[in-house]
N, C-alpha and C positions, 0 to 999 in steps of 0.2 A: 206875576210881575210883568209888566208891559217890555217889551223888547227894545231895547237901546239901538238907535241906528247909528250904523257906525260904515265910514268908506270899506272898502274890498279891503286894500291895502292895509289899513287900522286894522279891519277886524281879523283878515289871516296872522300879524302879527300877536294879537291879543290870545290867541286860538294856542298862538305856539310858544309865548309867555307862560301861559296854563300849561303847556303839558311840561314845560322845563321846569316850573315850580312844584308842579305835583311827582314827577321825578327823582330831583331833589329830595324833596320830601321823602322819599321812600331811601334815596342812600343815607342820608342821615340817620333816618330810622333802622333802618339793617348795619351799618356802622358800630352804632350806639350799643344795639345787644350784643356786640361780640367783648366789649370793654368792659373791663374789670372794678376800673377806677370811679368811684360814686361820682365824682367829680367832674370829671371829664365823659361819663355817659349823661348829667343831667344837663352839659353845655350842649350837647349833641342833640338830645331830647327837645332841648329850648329852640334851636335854630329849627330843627324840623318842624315843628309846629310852628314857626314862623314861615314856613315855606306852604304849607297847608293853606294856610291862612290866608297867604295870597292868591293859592290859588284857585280857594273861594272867590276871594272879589275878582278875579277874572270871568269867575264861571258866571258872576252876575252881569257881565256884559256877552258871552258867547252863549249863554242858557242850554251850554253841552257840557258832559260828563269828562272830564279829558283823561286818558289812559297814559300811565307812566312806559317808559322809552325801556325794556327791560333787560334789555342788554345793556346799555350803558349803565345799569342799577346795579347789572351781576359785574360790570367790568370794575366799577369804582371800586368796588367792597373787596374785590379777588385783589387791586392795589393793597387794598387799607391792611389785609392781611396778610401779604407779602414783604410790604415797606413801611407800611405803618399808617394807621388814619390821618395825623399831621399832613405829613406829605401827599396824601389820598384827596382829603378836605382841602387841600391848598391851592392841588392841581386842577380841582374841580370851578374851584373859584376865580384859579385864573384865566382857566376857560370859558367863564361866564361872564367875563368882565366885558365882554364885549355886547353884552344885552344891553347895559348902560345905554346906548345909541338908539335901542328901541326904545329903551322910556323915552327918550327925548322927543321921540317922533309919535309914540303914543300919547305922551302928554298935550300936543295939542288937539285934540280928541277927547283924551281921558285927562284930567287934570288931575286925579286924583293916583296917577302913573308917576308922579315926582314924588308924590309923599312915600309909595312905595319904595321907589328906589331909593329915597333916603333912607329909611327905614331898614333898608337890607345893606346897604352899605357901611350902615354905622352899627347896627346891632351885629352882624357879619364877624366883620374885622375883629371888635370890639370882642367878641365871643370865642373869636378860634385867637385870639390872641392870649386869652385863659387857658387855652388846652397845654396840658401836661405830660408828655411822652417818654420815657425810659428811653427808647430809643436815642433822641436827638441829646439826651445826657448827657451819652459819651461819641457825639459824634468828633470831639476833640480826639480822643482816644483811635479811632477809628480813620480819621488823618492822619493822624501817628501812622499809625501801623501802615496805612494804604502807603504814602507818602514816601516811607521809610522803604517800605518793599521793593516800591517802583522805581525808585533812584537806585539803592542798592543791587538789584535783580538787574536791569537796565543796563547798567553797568558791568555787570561781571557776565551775562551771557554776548553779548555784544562784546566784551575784549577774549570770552574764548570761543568765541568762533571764528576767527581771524587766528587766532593761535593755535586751536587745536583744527577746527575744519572737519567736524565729523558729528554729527547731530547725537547719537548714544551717550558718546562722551559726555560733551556739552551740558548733554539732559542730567546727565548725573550726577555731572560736578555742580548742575547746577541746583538740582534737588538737594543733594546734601548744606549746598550754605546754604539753599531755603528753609530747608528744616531749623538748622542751626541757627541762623538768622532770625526764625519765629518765636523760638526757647526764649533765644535772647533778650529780643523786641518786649514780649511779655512779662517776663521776670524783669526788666529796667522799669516797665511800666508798672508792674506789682508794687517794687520796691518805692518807688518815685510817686506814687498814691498810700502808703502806709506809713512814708517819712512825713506827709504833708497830715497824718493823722484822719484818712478821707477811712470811712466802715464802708465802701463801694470798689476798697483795693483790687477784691478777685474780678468782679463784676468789670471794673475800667481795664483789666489785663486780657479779661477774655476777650471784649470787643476786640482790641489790639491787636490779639494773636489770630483772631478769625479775619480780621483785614489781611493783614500780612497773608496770612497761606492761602489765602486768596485767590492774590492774587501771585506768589509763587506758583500756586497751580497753572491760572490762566498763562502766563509766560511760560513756563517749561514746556505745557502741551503741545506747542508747532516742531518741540524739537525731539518729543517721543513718539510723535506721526509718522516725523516726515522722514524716505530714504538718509542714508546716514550722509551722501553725498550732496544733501539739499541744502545744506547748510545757512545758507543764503537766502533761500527760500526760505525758510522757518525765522531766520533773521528779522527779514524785512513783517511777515506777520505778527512776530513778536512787539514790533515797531507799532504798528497798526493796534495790537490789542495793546497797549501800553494809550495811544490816544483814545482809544474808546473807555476803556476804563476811567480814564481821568471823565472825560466830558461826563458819562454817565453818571457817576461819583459826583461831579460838581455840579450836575443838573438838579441833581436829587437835594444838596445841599443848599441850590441858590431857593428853591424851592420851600421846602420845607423850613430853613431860617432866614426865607425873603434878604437873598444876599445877591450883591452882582456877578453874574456866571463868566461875562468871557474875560475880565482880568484874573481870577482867579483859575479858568480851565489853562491860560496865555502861558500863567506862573508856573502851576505843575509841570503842564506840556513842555515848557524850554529848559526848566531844570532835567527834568528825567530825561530827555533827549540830547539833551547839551552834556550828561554826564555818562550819555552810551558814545557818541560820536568822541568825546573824550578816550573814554575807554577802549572803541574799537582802535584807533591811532596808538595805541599802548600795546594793543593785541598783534599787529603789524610789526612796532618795534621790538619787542619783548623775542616773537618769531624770529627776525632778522638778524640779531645783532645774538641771541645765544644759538641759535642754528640749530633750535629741536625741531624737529618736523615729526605730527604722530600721524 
């Protein structure tokens, strides 16, 4: 086949089109054999060979073999099996949205760079829009419990540090209503999916209960590290992981059910905050006015 002349600029971009398509290609494909679900490995199956395919007709204007990027092949899949391919596939996508602007500028060169990108934009979408996840299920469930934890937890470690002032204490009292709080959270959930007649009762209560102790874990831990007299220290990091957890939670959420992140990280963030600063003022008064000092 005769060699297509193409500017420097076209043809470096055409060069690196290929190797992101043939990339692709291979997480999709590594993706797909880990899923169980016939369904949702032959939508995986479909896209990758539509990603193949492209980067055939690349390779017929670069007339080179392109090699996949293999670190970001082992990176996507190590997501997809920690958080789920949904969110794995989505993030991938929406990292790639910005090729969009190279077809535009390959397309005058290569005309037949719009067809492609239409092609992947609609079959794309179109396709992970079919995918079927257990996961994202119960991610209602799973705000439940996060939700419920971080208001509640929030709140009662933040009014007894101000009351009691002693990190052990704190930790313990606050371990115990995390526990108890978890029991709770789950069995409401259990019951409140068995009343509604749902056969996925235990399934929506364990998500719940594994959100919840959680993130009780992540909260208590500044206050079973730190000297008992840090009090305040451990506080304000408890503050801190209280905002990471939500953003990360609602990153993962805006993501994977394509939802707007910073009014809902805004929402969590001032509730859960607004009901520690609440709290600590309680933990002040509560101290003052009965005159326990521990």
């Amino acid at each position: 086949m005769s060699e297509i002349l193409l500017s420097d600029p076209i043809k470096k971009l055409v060069e690196k089109m290929q190797i992101d398509e043939i990339t692709e290609y291979y997480i999709y494909s590594k993706v797909a054999k880990g899923i169980k679900n016939d369904n949702n490995r032959k939508v995986l199956e479909k896209i990758a060979n539509e990603e193949k395919a492209h980067s055939y007709v690349w390779k017929k204007y670069t007339n080179k073999e392109a090699k996949p990027k293999n670190l970001k092949v082992f990176w996507y899949v190590l997501i997809s099996r920690i958080l789920g391919f949904t969110f794995a596939l989505k993030l991938l996508e929406k990292g790639e949205e910005a090729a969009g602007i190279n077809y535009v500028i390959i397309a005058k060169e290569i005309p037949k760079a719009k067809e492609i990108a239409d092609d992947e934009d609609r079959h794309e979408k179109e396709l992970l829009g079919l995918l079927d996840e257990e996961k994202l299920k119960y991610v209602g469930s799973m705000v439940l419990g996060l939700n419920d934890a971080l208001v509640e937890l929030t709140g009662t470690l933040a009014g007894l540090s101000l009351a009691i002032q002693n990190t052990r204490i704190i930790a313990l009292s606050g371990l115990i209503t995390g526990i108890s709080a978890t029991l709770s959270m789950a069995s409401s959930e259990f019951l409140s999916a068995r009343s509604e007649g749902r056969k996925d009762a235990l399934k929506s209560c364990t998500y719940t209960g594994i959100a919840y102790l959680f993130t009780v874990i992540i909260l208590i831990l500044p206050f079973l590290l730190l000297p008992p007299e840090d009090y305040l220290v451990a506080l304000g990091i408890m503050i801190a992981s209280v905002v990471l957890i939500i953003a990360g939670f609602n990153y993962y959420i805006s993501i994977a059910k394509d939802l707007k992140f910073k009014r809902r990280f805004l929402e969590m963030t001032g509730i859960s905050l607004g009901v520690a600063v609440i709290s600590f003022g309680i933990g002040i008064l509560v101290k003052k006015f009965l005159g326990i000092d521990i």
